[in-house]
Each structure stands twice: as C-alpha cells, then as structure tokens.
N, C-alpha and C positions, 0 to 999 in steps of 0.2 A: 490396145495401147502400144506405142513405140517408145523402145529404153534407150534414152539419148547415150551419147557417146561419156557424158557426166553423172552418168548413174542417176538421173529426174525420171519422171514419167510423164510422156505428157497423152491427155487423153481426147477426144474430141467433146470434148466439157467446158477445155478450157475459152473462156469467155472473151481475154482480152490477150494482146499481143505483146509482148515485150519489148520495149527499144530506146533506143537513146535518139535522140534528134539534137541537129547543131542545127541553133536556130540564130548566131549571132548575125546580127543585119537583118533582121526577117520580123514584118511587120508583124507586133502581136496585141492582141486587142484584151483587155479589164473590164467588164462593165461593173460597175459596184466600188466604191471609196471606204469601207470601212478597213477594221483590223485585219480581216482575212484577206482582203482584197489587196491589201499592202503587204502582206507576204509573197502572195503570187506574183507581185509587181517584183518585188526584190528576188524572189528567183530570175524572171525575168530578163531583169537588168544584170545578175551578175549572170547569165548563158550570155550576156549582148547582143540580149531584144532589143529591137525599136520598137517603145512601148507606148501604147493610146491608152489611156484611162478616159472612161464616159459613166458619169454619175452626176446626180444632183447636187453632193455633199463629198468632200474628202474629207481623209484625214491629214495634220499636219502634217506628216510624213509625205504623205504625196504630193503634198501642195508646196513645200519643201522643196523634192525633188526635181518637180514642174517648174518652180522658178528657177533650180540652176540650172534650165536646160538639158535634166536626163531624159526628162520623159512629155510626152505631148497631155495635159488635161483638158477632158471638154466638162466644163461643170452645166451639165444638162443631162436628162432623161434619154433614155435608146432612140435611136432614129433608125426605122429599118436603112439600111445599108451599111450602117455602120463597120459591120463584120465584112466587107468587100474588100481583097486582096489580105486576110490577115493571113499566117501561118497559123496561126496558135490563138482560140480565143477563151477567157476565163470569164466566167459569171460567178457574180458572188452578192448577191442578193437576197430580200426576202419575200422578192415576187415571184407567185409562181407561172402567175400567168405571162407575164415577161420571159419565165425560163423555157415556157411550152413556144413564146412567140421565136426567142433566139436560134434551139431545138431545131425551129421548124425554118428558120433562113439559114443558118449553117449548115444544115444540108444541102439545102437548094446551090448554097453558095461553094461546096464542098470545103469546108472550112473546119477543122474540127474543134469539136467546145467539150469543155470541163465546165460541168454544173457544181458548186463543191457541195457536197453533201446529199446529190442529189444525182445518184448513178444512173435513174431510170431515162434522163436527159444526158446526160453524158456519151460523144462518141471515143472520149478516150479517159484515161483515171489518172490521177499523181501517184505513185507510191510513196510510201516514207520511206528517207534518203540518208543514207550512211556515208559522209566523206571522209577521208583518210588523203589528203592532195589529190591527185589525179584519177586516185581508189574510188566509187563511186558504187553502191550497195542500196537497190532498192527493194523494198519489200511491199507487195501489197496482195490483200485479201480478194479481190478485185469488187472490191465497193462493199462488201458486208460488213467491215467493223475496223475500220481507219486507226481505232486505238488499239487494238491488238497489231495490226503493223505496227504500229509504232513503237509496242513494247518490246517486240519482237528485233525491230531497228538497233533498240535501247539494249538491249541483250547483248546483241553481236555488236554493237561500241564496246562494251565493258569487255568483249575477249580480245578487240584489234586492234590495239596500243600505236603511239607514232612511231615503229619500227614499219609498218604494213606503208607508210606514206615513205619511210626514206625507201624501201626496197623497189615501190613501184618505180621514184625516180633513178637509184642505182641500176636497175635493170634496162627501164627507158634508156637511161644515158649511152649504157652497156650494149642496151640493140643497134642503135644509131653506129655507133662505134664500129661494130662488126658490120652492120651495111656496109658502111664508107671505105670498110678494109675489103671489102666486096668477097668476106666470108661466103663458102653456098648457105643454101637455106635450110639443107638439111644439117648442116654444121652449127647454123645459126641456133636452130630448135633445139637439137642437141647440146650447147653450151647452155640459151636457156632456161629449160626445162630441168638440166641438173643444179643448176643454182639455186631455181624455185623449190628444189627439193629437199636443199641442201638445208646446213644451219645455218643460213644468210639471214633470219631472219632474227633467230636468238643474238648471233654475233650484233645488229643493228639496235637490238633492243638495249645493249648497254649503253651507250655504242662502244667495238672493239674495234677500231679503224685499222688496226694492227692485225687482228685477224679476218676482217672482211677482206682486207689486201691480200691474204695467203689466200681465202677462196678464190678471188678472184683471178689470183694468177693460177693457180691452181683448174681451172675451169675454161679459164678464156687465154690463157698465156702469159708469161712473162713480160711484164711491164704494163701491165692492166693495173689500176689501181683505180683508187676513188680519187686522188689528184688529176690522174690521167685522164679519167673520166670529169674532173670538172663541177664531180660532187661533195659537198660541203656540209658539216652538220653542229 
C-alpha cells in the first residue's frame, strides 16, 4: 500500500476511481421514467446535462420537464443506439436483460453506464453526495451497501454546518483576489493554508464579520475584508 500525502491508504483493491466530471453541455442519456430515474435526471440537469430520457412511461415530473424544454423525452422502449455520443449514461429499470443488453453497447460505444442498483453492470457508481455551496462530499462503498453511504453522508451533514459553505466561498473569493494581485504561489498557499487552519471557520459560524475581517487582514493584508472581497452573508 501507498500512504497518500492525506493520511488514506490506498491499496490495489481498490475497485473504482474517484472523480468529479463537468459535464455541463454534454450529451447524457436516462433509460427508465420512474422515481429513481428522475433523480438522476435532476442531478443531471442541475451539473447542465443535455439530458435524453428513453422509456415507455415517465413520471410527471419528467414529462413536465420535457414540455418546458429542459430535457429531450423519447416515450419508447431502448433502440440499440440510443447511447451513441452520450457522456454519461443512466439505466434505471427492471429489466435485466436490457441492463446486460446496454452493459454490452456501452462498451462497444465506450460510453460509461450506471446500472442503479446493479454494480455488476456498472462501469462507473454514484456515491452519496454532501453539498455545502461549492463543498461537495462524496462517499461511496463502491456498490456494497448505498445505505450505509448514505448514513455515513448523513453523519458528516450533522458535523458541517453553513459556516463550511461561506468559508469555501470566502476563501474562493480570497484566492481570486491574490491571483489578480499576482501574489506568488508559494505566498498564495501560504496565506491560504493559514486561514484554513485558522479560526475562520468558528468566526463564520456566528457569523463575526468583525472578526473574520481581523483574520483576514491579519493573514492576507490590510484592507482585505469580506466587503473587499465582495462576500455577503
């Protein structure tokens, strides 16, 4: 095993890969209209997928959507091709022979699919998803037990209060800031890295706008503030 630079382990076991994809404008394909299947549509839509739904049956919800023009529905059965040019494709069905048929064109197509429920077709998994604004927390088993992610999700919500969502954007705003001052980088990390250390984040939990200012000037210089920076709360 190799001991990451974060104190994990990671061992050649592990199954699936971690990552974030930005898929806005990027063809993404649904087969299945039920409840589950209009979740993944709404994640979907809110990354700013161009989203296909192919099913016999939606829900109002996607049919809904379909008429105001969010999202494209074909109310019909799979057509092999269907998955041709997707980024991202979702099956959510209770066919299995369908998932073995998708399975077996998504690869062909190199397209990767999410079976839900159903990791032995899967080339790639959801985890459950902790937002906090821009903070983004996922956790997954990788395919053994989706409700234990989720408890696990559920957990670390109840420790990350909306102090974790203003410091991400304080900080965001705070880097940007030092770029344009064309700060170096190692000054940059160093500013930073002590602020994430710092009590920035108890100060946001009140919030103390009074004392997040003295860090900030404190850290980054005189005349750095959360007005300066443009952030609001």
């Amino acid at each position: 095993m190799i001991p990451s630079r974060f104190g994990l382990w990671y061992g050649r076991s592990m199954a699936y890969f971690p990552v974030w994809l930005r898929i806005a404008g990027e063809r993404c394909v649904v087969i299945g209209g039920g409840d589950v299947a209009t979740h993944k549509v709404d994640a979907l839509l809110a990354a700013g997928a161009v989203v296909t739904v192919v099913a016999p049956r939606a829900s109002a919800t996607l049919r809904g959507r379909a008429a105001a023009g969010e999202l494209t529905l074909e109310c019909r059965a799979y057509r092999p091709g269907d998955l041709a040019g997707a980024r991202l494709a979702f099956a959510a069905t209770d066919d299995e022979a369908l998932h073995a048929q998708l399975a077996q064109e998504a690869a062909a197509a190199n397209v990767p699919l999410n079976v839900v429920d159903r990791p032995a077709w899967c080339s790639f998994i959801m985890p459950a998803v902790l937002r906090r604004g821009a903070l983004s927390i996922g956790v997954s088993t990788e395919g053994h037990s989706p409700a234990l992610a989720g408890r696990v999700r559920d957990d670390i919500a109840a420790a990350l209060g909306p102090e974790y969502q203003r410091a991400v954007d304080v900080l965001g705003r705070l880097r940007r800031h030092l770029h344009a001052a064309t700060v170096s980088s190692s000054e940059r990390q160093r500013i930073l890295t002590g602020l994430a250390a710092s009590d920035l984040l108890e100060r946001l939990r009140q919030p103390d706008v009074l004392a997040v200012d003295r860090l900030l000037a404190e850290h980054a210089g005189a005349g750095v503030s959360l007005a300066s920076l443009g952030a609001e709360f």
